[in-house]
N, C-alpha and C positions, 0 to 999 in steps of 0.2 A: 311508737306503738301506744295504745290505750292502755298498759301498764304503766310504760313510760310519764305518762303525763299523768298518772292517778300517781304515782310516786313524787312527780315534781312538783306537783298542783297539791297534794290532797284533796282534788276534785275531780269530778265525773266528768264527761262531755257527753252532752245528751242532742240528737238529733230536735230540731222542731215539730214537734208530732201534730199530722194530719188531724182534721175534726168531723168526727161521725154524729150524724142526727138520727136517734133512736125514739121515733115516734109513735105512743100505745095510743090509742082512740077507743074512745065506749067506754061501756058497764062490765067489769068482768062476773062471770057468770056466779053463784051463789056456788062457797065452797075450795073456788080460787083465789088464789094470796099472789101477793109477791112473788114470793118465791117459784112461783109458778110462771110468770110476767117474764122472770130473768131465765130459768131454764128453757123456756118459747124462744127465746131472743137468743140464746147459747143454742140452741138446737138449730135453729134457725141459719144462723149467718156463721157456726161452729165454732171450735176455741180458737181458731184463727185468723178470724172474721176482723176483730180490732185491733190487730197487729197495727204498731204505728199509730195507734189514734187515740184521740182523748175523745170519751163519747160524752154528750150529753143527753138524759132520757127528756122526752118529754112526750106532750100529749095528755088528754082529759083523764085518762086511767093515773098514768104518775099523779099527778096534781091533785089525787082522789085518796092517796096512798099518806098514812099517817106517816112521819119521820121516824117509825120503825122499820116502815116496810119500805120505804128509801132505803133506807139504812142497809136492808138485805138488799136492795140492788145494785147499789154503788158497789158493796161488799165483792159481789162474783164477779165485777168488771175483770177484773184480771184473769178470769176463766173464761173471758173470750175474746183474749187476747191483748186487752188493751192498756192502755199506759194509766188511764185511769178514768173514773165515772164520775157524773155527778148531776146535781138537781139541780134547777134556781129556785132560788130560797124566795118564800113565799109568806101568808099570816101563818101557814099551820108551822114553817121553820120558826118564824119568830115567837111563837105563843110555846114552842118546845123548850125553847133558849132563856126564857122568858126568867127571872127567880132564879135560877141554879145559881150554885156557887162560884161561879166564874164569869159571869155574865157579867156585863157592866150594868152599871146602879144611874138610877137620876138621867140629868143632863145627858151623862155621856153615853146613855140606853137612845136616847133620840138621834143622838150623831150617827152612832150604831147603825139602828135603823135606816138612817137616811143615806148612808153608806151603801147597809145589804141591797136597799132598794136599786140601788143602781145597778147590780152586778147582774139581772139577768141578761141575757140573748137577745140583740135586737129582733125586733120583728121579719127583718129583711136581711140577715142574717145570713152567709152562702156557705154551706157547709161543704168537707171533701166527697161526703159518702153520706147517704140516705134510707134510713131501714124503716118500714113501717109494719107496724102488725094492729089486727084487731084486736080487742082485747075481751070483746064476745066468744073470740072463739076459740080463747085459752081455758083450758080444762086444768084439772091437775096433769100432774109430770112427773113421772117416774124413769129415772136415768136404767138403761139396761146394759152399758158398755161400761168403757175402764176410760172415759173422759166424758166431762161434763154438757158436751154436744151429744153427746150418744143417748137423746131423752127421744121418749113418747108417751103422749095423752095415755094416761091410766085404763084405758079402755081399748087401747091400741094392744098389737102381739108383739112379741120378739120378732126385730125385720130377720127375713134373708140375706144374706152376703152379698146373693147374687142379682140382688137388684139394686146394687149400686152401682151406679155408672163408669164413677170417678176409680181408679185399678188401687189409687191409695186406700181411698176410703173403704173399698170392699177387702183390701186386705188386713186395715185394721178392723173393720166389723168381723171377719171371718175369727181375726186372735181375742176378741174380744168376748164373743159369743164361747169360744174357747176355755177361756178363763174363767169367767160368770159361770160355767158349766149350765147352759141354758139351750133351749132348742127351737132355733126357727121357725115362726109361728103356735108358738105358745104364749093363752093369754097371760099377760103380766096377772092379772088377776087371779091366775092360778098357781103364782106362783110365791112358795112359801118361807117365810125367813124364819130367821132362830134368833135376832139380836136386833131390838130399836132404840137409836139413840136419837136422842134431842138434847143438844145441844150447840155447841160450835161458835164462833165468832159470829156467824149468817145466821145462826136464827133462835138464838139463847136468850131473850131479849124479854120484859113482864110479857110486852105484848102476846109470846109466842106461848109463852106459858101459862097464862090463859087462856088462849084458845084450848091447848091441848088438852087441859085440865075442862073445861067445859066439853070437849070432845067423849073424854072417858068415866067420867062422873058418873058413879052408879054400877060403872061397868068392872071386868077383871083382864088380866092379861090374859091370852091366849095360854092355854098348855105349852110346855115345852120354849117359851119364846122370854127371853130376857129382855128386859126394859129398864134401859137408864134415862136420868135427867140430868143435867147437869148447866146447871145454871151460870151464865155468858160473866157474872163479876159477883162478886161479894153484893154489893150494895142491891142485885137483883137480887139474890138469895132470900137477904132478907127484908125484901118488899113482898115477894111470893109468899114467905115463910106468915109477914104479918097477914096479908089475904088469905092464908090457910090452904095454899096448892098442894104445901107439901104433904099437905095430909089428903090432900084429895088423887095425889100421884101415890100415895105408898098406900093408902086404903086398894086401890086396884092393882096394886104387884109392880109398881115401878119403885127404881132402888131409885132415891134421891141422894145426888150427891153434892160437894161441896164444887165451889166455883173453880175452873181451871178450860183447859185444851178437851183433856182425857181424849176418847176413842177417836174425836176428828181427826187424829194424824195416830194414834195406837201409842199417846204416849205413860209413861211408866204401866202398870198390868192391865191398865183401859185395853186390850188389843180382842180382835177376832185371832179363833184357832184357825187354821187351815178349812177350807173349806165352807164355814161358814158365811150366812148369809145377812148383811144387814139393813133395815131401812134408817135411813142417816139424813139430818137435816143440816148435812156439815155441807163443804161445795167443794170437795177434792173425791172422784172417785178412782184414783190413779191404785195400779196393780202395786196391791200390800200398803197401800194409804192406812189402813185401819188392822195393820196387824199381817204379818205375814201367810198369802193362800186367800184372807180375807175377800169377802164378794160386796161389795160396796153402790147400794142404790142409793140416788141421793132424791129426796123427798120435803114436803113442805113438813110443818109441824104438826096442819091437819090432817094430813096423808099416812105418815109419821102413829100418829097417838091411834087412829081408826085402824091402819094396818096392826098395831101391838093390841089390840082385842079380836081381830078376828084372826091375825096369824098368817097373813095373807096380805097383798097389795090392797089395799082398799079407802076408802073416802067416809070421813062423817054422817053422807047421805043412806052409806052400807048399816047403819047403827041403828035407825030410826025405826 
């Protein structure tokens, strides 16, 4: 048995995993992130989509994406299913890697180099499985179920049950819509939370926290709705803290906190009460993911910071 052999080995036995080619094309439209890129791509092909496979993204949209917003897509590979994600490393990888502390120095920065350069994808390349999406015509994505395939475009409604085809899928949309305490065909944009966080391993990142802080700048949080931040490591904290975000997040009612997990999984008092509603830029929206009863959408950071002032699903474009 596979216990057997982890006992006598102190090793695993891992199957050869299949290889998916995840291909974005285009300009994404003004207001879509990443993060939006990977929920299209989880909605898309569902959490079950990359069972068995090691995907590689590519396409002119990744290759467009700073090695933050890689970052957030490798990140939720495992949200749709896969064994694991990744990019070939390119000038914007190497100019990231560039100086840091652990990078190699000199000489051995060129070997480096001449190493990474090898490791992408041939051009001729035969993959097991093949996804492509546009990337014109990813909008933002607002998750409305209790898994991270359960998204639609911000503009889109709560679906019906009964227009899934698939008997599984209509009857987890049916528990889903259940739980969410939500009602088929209701626009997402009417509909109202009590609690936003930004933060998570997926999207804690300077980058993230500047956008959102340029999002809310000037602005207040909504009545009634709580707003945390919580920054992906120390060392972001205080890059933010030097750029002055956290005064530009706690000027408009968001509580800044110190770096950790907190509400992406409800750990120590981080949790939602029962019933409550959150918009989350974490990538787990599993039943009591965020607190026991908890209602969990998962959102970009721009979707995220714009929802926490008007109280409501909404986009940076809602502010202006």
């Amino acid at each position: 048995s596979e216990v057997e052999h982890v006992l006598a080995t102190q090793t695993l036995p891992q199957m050869r995993p299949k290889t998916m080619s995840i291909n974005v094309d285009g300009d994404l439209p003004e207001g879509s992130t990443a993060k939006d890129i990977i929920l299209a791509i989880i909605g898309k092909i569902t959490t079950g989509g990359g069972i068995g496979h090691m995907v590689e993204y590519r396409g002119s949209a990744i290759r467009n994406l700073s090695m933050e917003g890689r970052m957030t897509i490798c990140n939720m590979s495992i949200e749709a299913g896969a064994k694991a994600g990744m990019i070939a490393p390119d000038d914007t990888t190497f100019a990231y890697i560039e100086g840091r502390r652990y990078a190699p120095k000199g000489k051995l920065w060129e070997e480096a180099l001449d190493h990474w350069r090898s490791l992408p994808t041939d051009d001729d390349a035969v993959f097991d499985s093949y996804v492509e999406l546009d990337a014109a015509s990813i909008t933002p994505y607002v998750s409305w179920g209790t898994n991270p395939g359960q998204v639609v475009p911000i503009d889109a409604m709560v679906p019906d049950p009964s227009q899934f085809d698939d008997p599984g899928q209509r009857n987890a949309a049916e528990r889903a819509i259940a739980y969410m305490d939500l009602v088929p065909g209701t626009p997402l944009r009417d509909v109202p939370v009590d609690v936003v966080f930004l933060g998570s391993c997926t999207n804690s990142r300077i980058e993230d926290l500047r956008l959102a802080a340029q999002v809310i700048e000037g602005k207040s949080v909504a009545t009634g709705v709580q707003a945390y931040v919580v920054p992906g490591s120390m060392r972001v904290k205080e890059q933010a803290e030097r750029e002055g975000l956290d005064r530009v997040f706690r000027a408009a009612g968001f509580e800044w906190r110190s770096a950790g997990c907190s509400m992406c999984l409800g750990m120590n008092p981080d949790q939602l009460t029962p019933g409550q509603r959150c918009a989350s830029t974490s990538n787990r929206n599993f039943e009591g993911r965020q607190g026991k009863g908890g209602r969990t959408h998962l959102v970009s950071p721009a979707v995220a910071a714009a929802t926490a002032i008007v109280g409501a699903f909404a986009t940076p474009a809602d502010l202006r």
